[in-house]
N, C-alpha and C positions, 0 to 999 in steps of 0.2 A: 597604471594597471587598474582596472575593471573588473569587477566579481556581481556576479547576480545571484541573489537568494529569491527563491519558490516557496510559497506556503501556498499548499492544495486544502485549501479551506472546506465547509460542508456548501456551501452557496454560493465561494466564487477563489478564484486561484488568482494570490495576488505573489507583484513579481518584484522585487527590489533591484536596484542598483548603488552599488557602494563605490568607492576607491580604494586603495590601500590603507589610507589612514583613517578609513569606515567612517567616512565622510557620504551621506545618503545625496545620491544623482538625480536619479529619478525613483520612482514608482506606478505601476499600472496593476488595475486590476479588473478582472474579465470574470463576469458571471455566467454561472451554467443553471437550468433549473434542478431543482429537485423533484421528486416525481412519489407519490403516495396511493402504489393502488389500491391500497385497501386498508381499512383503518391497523395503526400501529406501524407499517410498513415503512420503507424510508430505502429509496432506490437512485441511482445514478445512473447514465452511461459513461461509460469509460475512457470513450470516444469525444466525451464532450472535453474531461479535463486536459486529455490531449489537445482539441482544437485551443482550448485558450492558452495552455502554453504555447502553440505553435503560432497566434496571432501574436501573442501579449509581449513572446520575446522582443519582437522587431519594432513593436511598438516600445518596448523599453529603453534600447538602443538607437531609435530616433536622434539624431543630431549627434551621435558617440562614434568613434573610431570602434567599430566590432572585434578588431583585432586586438584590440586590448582587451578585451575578455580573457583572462587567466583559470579562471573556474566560474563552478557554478553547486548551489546547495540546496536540496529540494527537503522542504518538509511538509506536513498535513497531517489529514484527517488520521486515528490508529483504528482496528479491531475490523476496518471493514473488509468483507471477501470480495475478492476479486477470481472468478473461477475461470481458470485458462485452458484450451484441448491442447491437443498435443503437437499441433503447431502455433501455438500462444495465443491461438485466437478466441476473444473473450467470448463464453457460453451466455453469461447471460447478464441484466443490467447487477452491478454492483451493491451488495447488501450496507448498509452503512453501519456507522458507529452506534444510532440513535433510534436504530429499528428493532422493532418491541416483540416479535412475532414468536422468536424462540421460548416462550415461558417455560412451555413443556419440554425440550431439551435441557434447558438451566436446570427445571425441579430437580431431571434425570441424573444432571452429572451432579447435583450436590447433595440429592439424596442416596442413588443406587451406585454411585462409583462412588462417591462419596467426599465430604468437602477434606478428610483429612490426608486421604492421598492425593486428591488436586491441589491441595498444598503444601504438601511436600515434594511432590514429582514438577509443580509449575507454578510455585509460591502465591500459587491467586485462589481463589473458588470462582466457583461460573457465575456470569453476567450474561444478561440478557444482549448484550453489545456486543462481547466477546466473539473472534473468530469461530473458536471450536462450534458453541450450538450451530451457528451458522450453516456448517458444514453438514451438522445431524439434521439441520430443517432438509436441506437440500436430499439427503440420503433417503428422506422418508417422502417428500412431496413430492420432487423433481429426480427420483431416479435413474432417469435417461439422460438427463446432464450431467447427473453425481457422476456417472457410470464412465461419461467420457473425458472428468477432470485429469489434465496429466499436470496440471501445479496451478496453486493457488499463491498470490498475491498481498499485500496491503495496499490503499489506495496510494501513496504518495512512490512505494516501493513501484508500480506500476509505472507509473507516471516516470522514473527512472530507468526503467527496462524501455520504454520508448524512443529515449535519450540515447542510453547508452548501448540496448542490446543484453544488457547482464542484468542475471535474475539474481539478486539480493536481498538480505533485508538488513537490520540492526540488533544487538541486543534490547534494545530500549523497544521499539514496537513489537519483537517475537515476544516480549515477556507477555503483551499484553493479547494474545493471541488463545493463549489456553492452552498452548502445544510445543512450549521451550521445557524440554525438560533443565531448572535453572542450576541443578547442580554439575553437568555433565555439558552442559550450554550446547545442547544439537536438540535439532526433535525432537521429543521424546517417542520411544519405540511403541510405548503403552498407546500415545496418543493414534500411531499406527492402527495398531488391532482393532483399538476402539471404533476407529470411524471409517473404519477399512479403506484407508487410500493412501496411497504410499508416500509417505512423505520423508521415510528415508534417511532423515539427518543429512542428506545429500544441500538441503536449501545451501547457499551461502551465504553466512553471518558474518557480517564485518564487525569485529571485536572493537576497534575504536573507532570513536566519530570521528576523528579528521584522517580514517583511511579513505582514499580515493574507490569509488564502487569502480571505476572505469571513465574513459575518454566516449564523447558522442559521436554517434556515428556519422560516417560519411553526409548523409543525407540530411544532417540535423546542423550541420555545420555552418549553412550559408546561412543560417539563421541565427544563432548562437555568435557565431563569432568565434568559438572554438577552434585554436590552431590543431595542426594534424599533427 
């Protein structure tokens, strides 16, 4: 049996192979650039992480019976946005972990909402890294993309819905999001009104890490190795 792990890294998406007795087979890893237009900023296309999983897989699997792929485990980059329309097609390049640009947002939620209900309602105060500002940059600069968000993403959670088709995430990266309310572990509703864009507590959170998000689809399959 065969298992690959995925780390979507900031600079490049490296891909494991193990056996059952997590004995390492191979490894490859595929760089993507990063892109900076303007001082502070820090951008991806979303479309790049996808191309290197889709090349890196099959290069991992080189000389390997595919069929023996039993799963696969993807982790990466946390906090960055990824904004999706309402047929998941990405609006715009992906905000990252490391991008400086929200000052004025963070001042906002640690001053005027204030740090001690953003940490009680979502056990953090704001970072300039954080999902939530992200979302307040986009509300106030990018309006007519804010406007057409129907769900937003994390980078590695992305890179899974490509796979699988299912939009999920974890506890471990919603926390670091600014928008889990962590007593009640959904949305938080506050975070709603706040930044006016529906998020519902509808996301789906996989409560444990070795819950299965889903099987890859059809299309993902002759490359993966994943049986149906």
């Amino acid at each position: 049996m065969l298992y690959i792990g995925i780390d979507l890294g900031t600079s490049a998406c490296k891909l494991l192979l193990v056996d059952e007795k997590g004995c390492v087979r191979n490894t490859v890893s595929k760089e993507y650039p990063l892109c900076f237009p303007h001082p502070g900023w820090s951008e991806q296309d979303p479309g790049d992480w996808w191309t290197a999983c889709r090349e890196g897989v099959p290069e991992l699997l080189a000389g390997f019976d595919a069929r023996e792929v039993r799963g696969m485990g993807v982790g990466g980059q946390m906090h960055g946005l990824v904004a999706l329309d309402e047929t998941d097609a990405v609006l715009r390049p992906a905000i990252l972990w490391n991008d400086g640009r929200t000052a004025e947002e963070t001042a906002w939620l640690n001053d005027t909402v204030g740090r001690p209900v953003l940490s009680a309602r979502t056990g953090n105060i704001a970072f300039a890294g954080f999902t939530a500002p992200k979302l307040l940059w986009m509300k106030k600069h990018e309006p007519e993309l804010f406007a057409r968000i129907g769900k937003i993403m994390l980078p590695k959670d992305y890179l899974v819905y490509c796979l699988t088709g299912v939009h999920a995430t974890d506890y471990s990266d919603a926390s670091g999001m600014l928008l889990l309310d962590v007593c009640l572990l959904y949305t938080s509703d506050a975070a709603d009104d706040l930044l006016c864009v529906d998020l519902g507590g509808r996301g789906l959170i996989k409560k444990k890490k070795h819950v299965c998000t889903g099987m890859c689809q059809p299309s993902t399959r002759e490359y993966t190795g994943e049986k149906a």
